[in-house]
C-alpha positions, 0 to 999 in steps of 0.5 A: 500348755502342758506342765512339765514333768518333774523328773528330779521329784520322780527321781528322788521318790524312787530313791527312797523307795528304794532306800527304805525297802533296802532298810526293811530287808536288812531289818528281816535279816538281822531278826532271822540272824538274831534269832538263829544265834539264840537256838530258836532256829525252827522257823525255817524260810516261811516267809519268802 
């Protein structure tokens, strides 16, 4: 018999997944905001 799948497990996982790339990006953000405030604006979307 085959095991059942744990879709509430898949579920969470994907949800923190999510979380944390939401948290890194607004990480980015904040650092390219931050360093823009302080006239050091010559990187310019090298990033992406």
């Amino acid at each position: 018999m085959a095991r059942k799948p744990n879709y509430g497990y898949e579920k969470r996982q994907k949800e923190i997944a999510k979380k944390a790339k939401k948290d890194e990006k607004l990480k980015r953000r904040q650092e390219e905001k931050a360093l823009e405030e302080g006239g050091d604006a010559e990187t310019t979307q090298e990033e992406e």
